[in-house]
N, C-alpha and C positions, 0 to 999 in steps of 0.2 A: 571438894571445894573448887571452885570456877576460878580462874586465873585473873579474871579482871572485874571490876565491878561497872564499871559503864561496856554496855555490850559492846560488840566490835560491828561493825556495818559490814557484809557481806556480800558482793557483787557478781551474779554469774551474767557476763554479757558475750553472748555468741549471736553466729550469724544464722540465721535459717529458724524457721518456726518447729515446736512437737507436731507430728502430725497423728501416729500412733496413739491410740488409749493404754494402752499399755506401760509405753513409755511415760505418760503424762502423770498415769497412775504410780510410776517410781518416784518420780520428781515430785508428786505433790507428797507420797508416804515419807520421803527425806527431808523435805522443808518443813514439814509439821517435827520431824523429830528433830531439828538447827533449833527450832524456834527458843528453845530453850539457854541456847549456846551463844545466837546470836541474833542481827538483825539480815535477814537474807531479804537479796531484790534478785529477778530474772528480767535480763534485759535482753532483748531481741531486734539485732539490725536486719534489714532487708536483706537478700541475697539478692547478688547485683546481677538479673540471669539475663540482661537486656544492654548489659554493658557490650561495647566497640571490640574490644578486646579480652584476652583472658589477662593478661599482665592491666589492662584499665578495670577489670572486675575486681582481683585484689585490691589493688592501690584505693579505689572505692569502699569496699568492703571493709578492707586496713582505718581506713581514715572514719568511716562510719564509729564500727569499733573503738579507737582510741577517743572521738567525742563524748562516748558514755561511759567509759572508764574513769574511775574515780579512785582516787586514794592511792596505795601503791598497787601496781599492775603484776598479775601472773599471768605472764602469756603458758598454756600449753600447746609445746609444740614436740612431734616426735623428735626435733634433732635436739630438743633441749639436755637440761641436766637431768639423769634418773633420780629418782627421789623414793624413797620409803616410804609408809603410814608414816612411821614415826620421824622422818625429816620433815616429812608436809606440817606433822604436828607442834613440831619446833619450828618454821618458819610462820606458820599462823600466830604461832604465839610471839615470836618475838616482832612480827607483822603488827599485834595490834598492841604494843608497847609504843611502839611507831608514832609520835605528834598526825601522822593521818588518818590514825583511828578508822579505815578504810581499807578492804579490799579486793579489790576485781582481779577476777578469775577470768581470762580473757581466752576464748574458743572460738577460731578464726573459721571460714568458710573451708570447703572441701579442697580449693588450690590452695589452702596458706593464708600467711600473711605477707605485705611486704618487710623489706629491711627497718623502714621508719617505723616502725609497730615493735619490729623485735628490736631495734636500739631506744625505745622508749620505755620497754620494758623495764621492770625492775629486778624480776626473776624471770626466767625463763626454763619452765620444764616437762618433764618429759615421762608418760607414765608406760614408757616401753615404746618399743621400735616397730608395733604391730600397728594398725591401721583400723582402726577403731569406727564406726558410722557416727554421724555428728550425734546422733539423739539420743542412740546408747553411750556416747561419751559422756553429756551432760548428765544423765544418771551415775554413770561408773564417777566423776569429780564429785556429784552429791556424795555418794556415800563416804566417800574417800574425805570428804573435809567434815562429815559425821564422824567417821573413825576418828581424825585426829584429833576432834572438840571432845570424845569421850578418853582419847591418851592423856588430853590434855590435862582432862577431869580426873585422871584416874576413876575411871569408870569401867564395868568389867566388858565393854562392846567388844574390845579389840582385845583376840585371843594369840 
């Protein structure tokens, strides 16, 4: 039995385009398997690779980001909080209890984000202290927010 009856809206907004098929082919086998659970969007800002500065490429890229952010915000960021499947699976679920009915999953460029990104934040976390490539990241969050939508379900995904 599904936890909600109006789905929850979904939001992966990070910076930088798939370029790999490979990769592209993770992210679309996981969104076909959300569809079920929820409503997903993939939102993609520019990388700012023509900015002045590296501290003016974040702050760009930071502000790019929080414009298509919607609903309440999950920055991942490796200083965050570590979290489980089954923490991520409890804060989805009490996320879309939420009067925002909305969540963006927010994957910042390869420098970060700035401070106004992460005090805008509404959670902030963290899926280990390794250093991940952005494009395998956004796979490794698909499946990870598939995990938690089948904990959620009691569904047998998650062993």
């Amino acid at each position: 039995m599904l936890y909600n009856i109006a789905m929850i809206k979904i939001n992966i907004v990070a910076v930088g385009s798939i370029k790999e098929k490979f990769f592209t082919d993770a992210i679309n086998e996981y969104s076909k398997r959300l569809q079920r659970f929820c409503n997903l969007k993939i939102i993609e800002v520019d990388e700012q690779s023509n900015a002045s500065s590296l501290q003016k490429k974040i702050e760009i890229e930071s502000q790019n980001l929080l414009k298509k952010a919607k609903g309440s915000i999950v920055l991942l960021d490796r200083e965050g909080e570590s979290i489980s499947s089954e923490g991520l699976a409890q804060l989805i679920s009490s996320l879309s209890l939420d009067s925002k009915g909305e969540i963006s999953f927010v994957i910042g460029g390869s420098n970060g984000v700035d401070e106004t990104l992460k005090k805008r934040a509404d959670k902030v976390l963290s899926f280990g202290k390794i250093t991940f490539p952005h494009q395998l990241f956004r796979v490794v969050l698909l499946e990870q927010i598939y995990r938690a939508e089948t904990i959620i379900g009691n569904l047998p995904y998650h062993k």
